[in-house]
C-alpha positions as semicolon CSV with decimal commas, in nm:
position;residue;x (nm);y (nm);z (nm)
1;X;0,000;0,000;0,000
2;X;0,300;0,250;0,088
3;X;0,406;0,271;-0,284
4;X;0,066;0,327;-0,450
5;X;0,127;0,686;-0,289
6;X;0,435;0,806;-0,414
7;X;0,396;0,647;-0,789
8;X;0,101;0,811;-0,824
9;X;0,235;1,149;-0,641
10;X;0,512;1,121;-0,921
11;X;0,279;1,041;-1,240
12;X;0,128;1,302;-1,132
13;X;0,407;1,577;-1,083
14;X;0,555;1,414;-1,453
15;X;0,209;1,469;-1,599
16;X;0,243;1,796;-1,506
17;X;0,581;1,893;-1,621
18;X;0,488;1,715;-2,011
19;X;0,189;1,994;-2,014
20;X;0,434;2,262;-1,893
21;X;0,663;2,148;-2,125
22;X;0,424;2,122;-2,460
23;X;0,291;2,438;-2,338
24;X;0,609;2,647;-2,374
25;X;0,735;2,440;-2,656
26;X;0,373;2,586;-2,834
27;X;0,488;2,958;-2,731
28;X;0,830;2,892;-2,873
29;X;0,688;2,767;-3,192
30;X;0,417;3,092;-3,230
31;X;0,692;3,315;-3,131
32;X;0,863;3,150;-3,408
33;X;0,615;3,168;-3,648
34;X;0,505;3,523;-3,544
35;X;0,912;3,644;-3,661
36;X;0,841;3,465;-3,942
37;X;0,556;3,552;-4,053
38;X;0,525;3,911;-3,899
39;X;0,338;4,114;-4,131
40;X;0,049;3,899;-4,185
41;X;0,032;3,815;-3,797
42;X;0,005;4,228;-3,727
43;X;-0,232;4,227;-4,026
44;X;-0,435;3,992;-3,822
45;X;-0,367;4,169;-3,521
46;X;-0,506;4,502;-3,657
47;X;-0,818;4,324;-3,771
48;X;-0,859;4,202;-3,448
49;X;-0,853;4,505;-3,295
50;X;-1,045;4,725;-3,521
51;X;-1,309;4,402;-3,495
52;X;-1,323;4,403;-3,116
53;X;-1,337;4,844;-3,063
């Protein structure tokens, strides 16, 4: 019973760090694509804005 704790304590906590990890690997990849792709993305971004004011 003592180690049903702890494994799952540590699934957990790994489970955790993947979604950290994919989530600042996505950021990475949009900043990327943002300095890529920068005057369509502030293209968009003035869209946006004039669509939301």
């Amino acid at each position: 019973m003592p180690q049903i704790f702890p494994m799952n304590w540590l699934t957990m906590t790994l489970f955790l760090l993947i979604i950290f990890f994919l989530i600042k690997t996505n950021i990475y990849f949009f900043k990327m694509n943002k300095m890529t792709f920068n005057k369509k993305f502030n293209n968009f971004l003035k869209m946006k804005k004039v669509f939301k004011w």
